[in-house]
N, C-alpha and C positions, 0 to 999 in steps of 0.2 A: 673783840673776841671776849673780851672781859663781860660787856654788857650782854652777851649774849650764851652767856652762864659756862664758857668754859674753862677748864683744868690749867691750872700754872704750865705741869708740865707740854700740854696740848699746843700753848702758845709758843714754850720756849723750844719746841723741836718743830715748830711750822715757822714761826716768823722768823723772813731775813730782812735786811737792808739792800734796798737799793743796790744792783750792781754798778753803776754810775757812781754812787757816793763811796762805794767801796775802792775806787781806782784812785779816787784822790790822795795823792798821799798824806796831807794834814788828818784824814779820816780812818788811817791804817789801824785796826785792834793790836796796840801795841801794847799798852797794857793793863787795859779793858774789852770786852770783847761784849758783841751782840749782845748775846742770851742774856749775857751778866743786866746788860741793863736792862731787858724785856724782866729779870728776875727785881731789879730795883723800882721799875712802874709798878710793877704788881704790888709789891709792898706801900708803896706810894698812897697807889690807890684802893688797894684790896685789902691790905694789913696780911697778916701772918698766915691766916687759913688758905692755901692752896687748891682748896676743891677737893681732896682725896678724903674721905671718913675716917681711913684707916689710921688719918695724921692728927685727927682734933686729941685722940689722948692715945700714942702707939704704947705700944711695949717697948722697954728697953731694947736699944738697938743689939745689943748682945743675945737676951734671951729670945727673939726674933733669928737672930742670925744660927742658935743651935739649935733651934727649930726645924729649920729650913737644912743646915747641916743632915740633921740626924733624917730627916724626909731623903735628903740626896744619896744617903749612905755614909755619911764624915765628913768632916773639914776639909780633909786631903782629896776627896771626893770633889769638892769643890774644885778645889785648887788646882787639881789637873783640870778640872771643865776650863777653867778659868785662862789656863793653858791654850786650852785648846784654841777656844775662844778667839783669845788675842792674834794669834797664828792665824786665825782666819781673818784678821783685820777687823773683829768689832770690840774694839780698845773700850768705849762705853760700857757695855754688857761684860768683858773682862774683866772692868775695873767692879764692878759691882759684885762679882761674882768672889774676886779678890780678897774686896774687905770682906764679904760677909764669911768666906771662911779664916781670916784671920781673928774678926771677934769671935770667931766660935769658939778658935782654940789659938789663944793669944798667947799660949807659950811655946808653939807650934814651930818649930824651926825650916820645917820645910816648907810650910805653909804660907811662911813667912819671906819665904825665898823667891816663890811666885808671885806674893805681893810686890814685891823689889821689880819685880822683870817687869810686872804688866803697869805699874804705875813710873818705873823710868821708859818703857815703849810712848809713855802716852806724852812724858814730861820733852821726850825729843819730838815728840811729832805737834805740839803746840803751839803756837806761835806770840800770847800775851805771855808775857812778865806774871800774870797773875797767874795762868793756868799753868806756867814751868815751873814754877816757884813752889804752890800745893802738891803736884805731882811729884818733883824731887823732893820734896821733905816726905811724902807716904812712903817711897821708894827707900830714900837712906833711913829711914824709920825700920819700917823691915829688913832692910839688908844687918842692921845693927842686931836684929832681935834673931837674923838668920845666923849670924856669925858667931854667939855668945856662945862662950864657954861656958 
């Protein structure tokens, strides 16, 4: 797929492994998983550019995110989408929706509160070590920054 000019992301949400090799148990993503390593070939062979233009020199992920904020109508804006989202089961698009209203407004207590919910949804439904471990720390990240007095 590589050689045939396409996008990081393209590969990492189409290629799976073998359902055969997946039953093995020595083979279980316990705490590596696919994608991670379709993300590690790529850099292997393709180095850091991904195929996206938007990625050779972005805008701070923040000022991106109040961008997009202020486009949705606010942070909080988000956050319920983000809400909603997750309720309907697409924990991915929730979690994106999440951060980018928490960088909009990272002093954001409620905002911050929905970050907690949709990235501990995601860190129970996971199954590597790697992907429970990121997702509880974004999760007790924001519940710290929901809880502050």
């Amino acid at each position: 797929m590589m050689n045939e000019g396409a996008r990081l992301d393209d590969i990492v949400h189409s290629v799976r492994p073998p359902a055969h090799l997946l039953e093995r148990p020595y083979l279980q993503p316990i705490y590596d998983e696919p994608e991670f390593v379709v993300r590690n070939i790529w850099r292997q062979y393709g180095g850091w550019y991904d195929g996206d233009p938007s990625h050779l020199k972005p805008a701070p992920p923040a000022v991106l995110a109040e961008e997009l904020a202020s486009l949705a109508g606010g942070a909080t804006k988000l956050a319920a989408r983000a809400r909603e989202v997750a309720a309907g089961g697409d924990l991915r698009l929730a979690g994106h929706l999440a951060e980018l209203a928490a960088q909009a407004a990272p002093r954001d207590r409620g905002v911050h509160a929905v970050r907690a919910e949709v990235f501990g949804a995601r860190a129970r439904e996971e199954a590597s070590t790697m992907s429970k471990g990121i997702y509880s720390w974004a999760a007790h990240e924001s519940k710290q920054v929901s809880e502050a007095e």
